[in-house]
C-alpha positions, 0 to 999 in steps of 0.5 A: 518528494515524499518517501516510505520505507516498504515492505509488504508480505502474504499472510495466511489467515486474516483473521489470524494476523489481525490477531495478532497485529492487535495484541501486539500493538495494541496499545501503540496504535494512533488510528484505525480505519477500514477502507474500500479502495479501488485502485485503477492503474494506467500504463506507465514507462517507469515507476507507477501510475494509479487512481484510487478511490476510496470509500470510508462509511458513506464518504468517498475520496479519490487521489491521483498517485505516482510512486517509484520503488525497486521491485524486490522482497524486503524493505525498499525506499518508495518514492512518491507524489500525490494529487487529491482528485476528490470529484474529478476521479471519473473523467481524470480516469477516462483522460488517463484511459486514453491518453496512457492505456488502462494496465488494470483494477486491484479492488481490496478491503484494507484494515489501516492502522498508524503505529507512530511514523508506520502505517500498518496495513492488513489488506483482503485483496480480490483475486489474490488473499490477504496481506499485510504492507508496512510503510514507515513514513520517513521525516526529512532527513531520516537516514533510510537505514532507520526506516529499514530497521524500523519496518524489520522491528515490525516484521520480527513482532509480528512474526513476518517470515521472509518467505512470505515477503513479495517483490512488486505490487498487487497490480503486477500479480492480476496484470503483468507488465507487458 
């Protein structure tokens, strides 16, 4: 199963920290894309279970993902599958509705950037502000303690306070588990 070393933090100002992301990085930076996604989460005994559908200029993709992380400020190993559902994303939502529970909808705008193994993320979240999330993506074998000072490297240049960092996932700020 694939994994992430995470960290994901609240930002005061996007525009200030996409600043500063951006002269920071700036000449380390492989790709940048803004996407629209719309993350429909379903009820779940463990770990979590969303639908995101993704819109890129006029393109639209969608990806079943299930993921698995301890719920803790810091950097954290994620454990994670996904299934492209790309043209069956509205009747894959009405199954999941039915057959597990809608648990709730996080819609954002997100800046990605990948930063050799990191994806980099600066994200306007509805209902909520802006943020930033690191995933350092781990290479097989990877020992976690890499991905962990890797994600700390990142948060020390571009000045991530620990206050800032928050446990859990935008979903469990609009719609708490039950």
């Amino acid at each position: 199963m694939p994994s992430n070393v995470e960290i994901k933090a609240r930002v005061t100002g996007f525009a200030v920290f996409h600043a500063l992301f951006k002269q920071v990085f700036a000449p380390e930076v492989l790709e940048h894309k803004i996407l629209r996604h719309c993350d429909t989460y379903f009820k779940c005994e463990s770990g979590r279970l969303k639908l995101r559908e993704i819109t890129m200029n006029d393109e639209s993709t969608a990806e079943l993902i299930f993921y698995s992380r301890t719920d803790s400020a810091g950097p954290k190993l994620s454990d994670f599958v996904k299934y492209d559902c790309t043209g069956t994303s509205s009747q894959l939502k009405e199954l999941l509705v039915r057959a597990n529970g809608l648990r709730g909808v996080v819609n954002k705008t997100r800046h990605l950037y990948i930063v050799g193994q990191t994806r980099v993320h600066i994200d306007q979240v509805e209902g909520l502000g802006d943020f930033m999330e690191l995933e350092v993506m781990m290479k097989d074998g990877q020992p976690v303690a890499e991905g962990t000072a890797i994600a700390q490297e990142f948060m020390e240049k571009l000045k991530v306070a620990p206050d800032s960092l928050i446990e859990g996932s935008y979903i469990d700020f609009l719609a708490p588990r039950e």
